[in-house]
C-alpha positions, 0 to 999 in steps of 0.5 A: 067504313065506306058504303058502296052501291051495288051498281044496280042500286046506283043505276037505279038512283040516277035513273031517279034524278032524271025522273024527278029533274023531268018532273020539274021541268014540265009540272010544278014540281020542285026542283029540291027532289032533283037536287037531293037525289043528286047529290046523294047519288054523288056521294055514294057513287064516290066509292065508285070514282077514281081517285084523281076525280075525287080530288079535282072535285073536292078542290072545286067543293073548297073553292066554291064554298070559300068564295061563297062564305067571302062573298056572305061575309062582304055582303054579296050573298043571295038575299033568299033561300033560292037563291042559295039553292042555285049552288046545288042545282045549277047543273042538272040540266047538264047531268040530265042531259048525260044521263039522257044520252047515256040511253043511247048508248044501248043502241046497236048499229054497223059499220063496214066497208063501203063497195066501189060506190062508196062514200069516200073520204068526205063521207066517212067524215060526214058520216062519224061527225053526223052520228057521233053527234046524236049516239055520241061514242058508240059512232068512234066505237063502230069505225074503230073496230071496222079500221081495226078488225082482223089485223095480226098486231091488234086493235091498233090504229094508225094516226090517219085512222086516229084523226078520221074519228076524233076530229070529225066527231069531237066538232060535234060539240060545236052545235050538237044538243046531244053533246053536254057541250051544249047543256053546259053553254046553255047552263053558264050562258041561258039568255044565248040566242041559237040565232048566233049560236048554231050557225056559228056552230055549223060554220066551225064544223065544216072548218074542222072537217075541211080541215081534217079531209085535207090533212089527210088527203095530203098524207095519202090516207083518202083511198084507205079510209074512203074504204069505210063507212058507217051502216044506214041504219046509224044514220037514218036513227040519226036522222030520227032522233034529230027531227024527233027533238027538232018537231018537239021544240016546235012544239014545246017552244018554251022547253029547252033543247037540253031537256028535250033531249033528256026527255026525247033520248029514252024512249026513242032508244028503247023504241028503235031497240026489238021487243024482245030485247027491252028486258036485256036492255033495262038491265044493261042501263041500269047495270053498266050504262048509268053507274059508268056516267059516275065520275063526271056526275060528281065533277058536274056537281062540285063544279055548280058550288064552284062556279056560283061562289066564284060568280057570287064573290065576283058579281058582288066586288064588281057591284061594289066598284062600279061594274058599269066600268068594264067593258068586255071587247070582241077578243074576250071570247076567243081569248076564252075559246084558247084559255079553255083549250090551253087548259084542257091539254093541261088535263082539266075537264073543260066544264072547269075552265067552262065554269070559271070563265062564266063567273069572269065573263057575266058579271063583266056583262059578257054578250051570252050568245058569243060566251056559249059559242066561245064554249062550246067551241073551246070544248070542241078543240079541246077534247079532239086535242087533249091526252086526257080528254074522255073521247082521247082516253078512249082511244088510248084505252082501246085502239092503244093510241099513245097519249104523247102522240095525241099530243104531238098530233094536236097543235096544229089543229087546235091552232087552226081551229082557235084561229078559224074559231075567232074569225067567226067570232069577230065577223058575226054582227050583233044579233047573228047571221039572220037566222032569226027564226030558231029562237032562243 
């Protein structure tokens, strides 16, 4: 007999390993109760997945474990309990920092169309790419149902109006801490430098959305989509959200982006939500928006075990034949930024891909800064091209974009992009483009 939570219990005992995850990264708290929380949430959230989930994670489990056990036999093994351990917390940075976000998603806003005054076609694309970054699918939801509202076949929408939210949002993942683009990088890659890392990401953002502007431009679309915009309101919340998590990095220099924005994201929610509708929205939290985070809670667990048995297994073979002999050259991490795009129109969840690069990458002694950027930026492609990635699967699932016009859509644009992406790559000079002051 199977044990299912009701959804209540499970939004309760996630909210719980957010909790405790805080508590460790501020105080002296162990990170164990984080860990234990989590992966008792993992199991008893199972029920709750669908089966094809379950069994990438049950693959990642296998996998991770039986290059662990090789790794402990051979001798590679971590030397102290700890060190074990880090198979079951390695991501939970990453799950607090979906957890975080996931608050967000409470949060009302507008969209409509713009007077004669309005922004155009530039702005739209700004604007879904700025919001989307902090409020994450709630910005594609808004503009979505604004392209769709009153039309006599449906919600349906066309491929201009498609690529209108989907490009610009998804190359929010190039530098937005609120994407868990960004918790995975930093996860997988922790000594990167942000002095690399963010004005690459900017730089590629305004190579997608140039990108996209003139591709619609070209077909016509400017003046139809140029007719929307998203409300003030959305923008200026992104705007505070921004500066609240920027001020607290100041602040707290020591903390990372990922766990303040894990801690930053709830309370401004909340905040930026009336009163009266605290109780209304605590409940919805619970109820819907921390049980709906389920499946990639246990993808984001088993792909930690995997991960850390694959870079055991690795780090010690390598110690073992002198890893001082390879040598990683520039075209690794392009080649990486590819791999992981090629995978993710296979429909592998780029956290995977994501994983089994860093157990090649680090200990060939991959530059951290260049393998999170190399991240991130495949994330980035990948989800705006992929058929099966969470932001394309939402549009099938409600707009009925057809996932084998998804496919059609993307080469083009994700070879662009890989292209522009490695000629950043292969252009920045070592320790960045002068931004030094941003720290790591």
């Amino acid at each position: 007999m199977v044990l299912t939570l009701p959804p209540l219990a499970v939004g309760w005992l996630l909210l719980l390993t957010l909790l405790a995850f805080l508590g460790a990264s501020y105080g002296p708290l162990s990170p164990v109760p984080a860990a234990v929380l989590a992966w008792v949430a993992g199991l008893l959230v199972l029920p709750r997945v669908d089966q094809g989930t379950r069994r990438v994670a049950g693959g990642l489990l296998l996998l991770g474990v039986g290059c662990g056990a090789l790794a402990w036999l051979q001798g590679f093994g971590p030397e102290t309990l700890a060190g074990l351990g880090r198979a079951f917390t390695i991501n939970l940075p990453i799950l607090a920092l979906f957890l975080g976000v996931a608050f967000l998603g409470l949060l009302p806003a507008e969209a409509s169309r713009s007077e004669a005054r309005g922004t155009g076609l530039l702005g739209l694309l700004l604007s879904v790419h700025l919001v989307g970054a902090v409020i994450n699918l709630a910005a594609a939801a808004l503009v979505g149902d604004s392209f769709a509202r009153n039309r006599q076949e449906g919600p349906r929408l066309t491929r201009a109006e498609a690529l209108a939210i989907t490009r610009p949002y998804c190359a929010a993942a190039f530098w937005s801490p609120f994407f868990v683009a960004t918790a995975v990088a930093q996860t997988y890659a922790p000594a990167a430098k942000a002095s690399v890392t963010l004005p690459l990401g900017f730089l590629a953002a305004a190579g997608a959305l140039l990108i996209t502007y003139l591709t619609l431009r070209r077909e016509g679309a400017g003046a139809h989509l140029g007719a929307f915009q998203l409300g003030r309101r959305a923008l200026w919340l992104t705007a505070v959200l921004l500066l609240a998590v920027l001020g607290g990095k100041a602040i707290y220099p020591d903390v990372s982006v990922v766990v303040m924005v894990a801690t930053l994201a709830p309370p401004l929610a909340f905040l930026a939500l009336p009163r009266g509708q605290w109780a209304a929205a605590g409940q919805a939290l619970l109820a819907e928006k921390l049980p709906s985070t389920a499946a990639q809670h246990v993808l984001f667990l088993a792909a930690g075990v995997f991960a850390f048995g694959v870079s055991t297994l690795l780090d010690g073979w390598l110690a073992g034949q002198g890893g001082e002999a390879f040598v990683l050259g520039l075209w690794a991490y392009p080649l990486t930024t590819a791999a992981v795009v090629a995978t993710a129109y296979l429909g592998v969840h780029p956290v995977i891909s994501i994983a089994a690069a860093a157990s090649i990458l680090t200990p060939l002694g991959g530059d951290p800064s260049r393998m999170a950027f190399a991240f991130v930026a495949g994330w980035g492609i990948g989800t705006a091209v992929a058929p099966l990635s969470g932001m394309n699967l939402f549009m099938t699932g409600r707009y009925g974009v057809r996932p084998r016009e998804i496919l059609r859509w993307g080469p083009g644009y994700a070879l662009m992009m890989v292209l522009w992406v490695t000629v950043l790559m292969l252009a920045t000079p070592e320790g960045g483009l002068g931004f030094g002051g941003l720290g790591p």
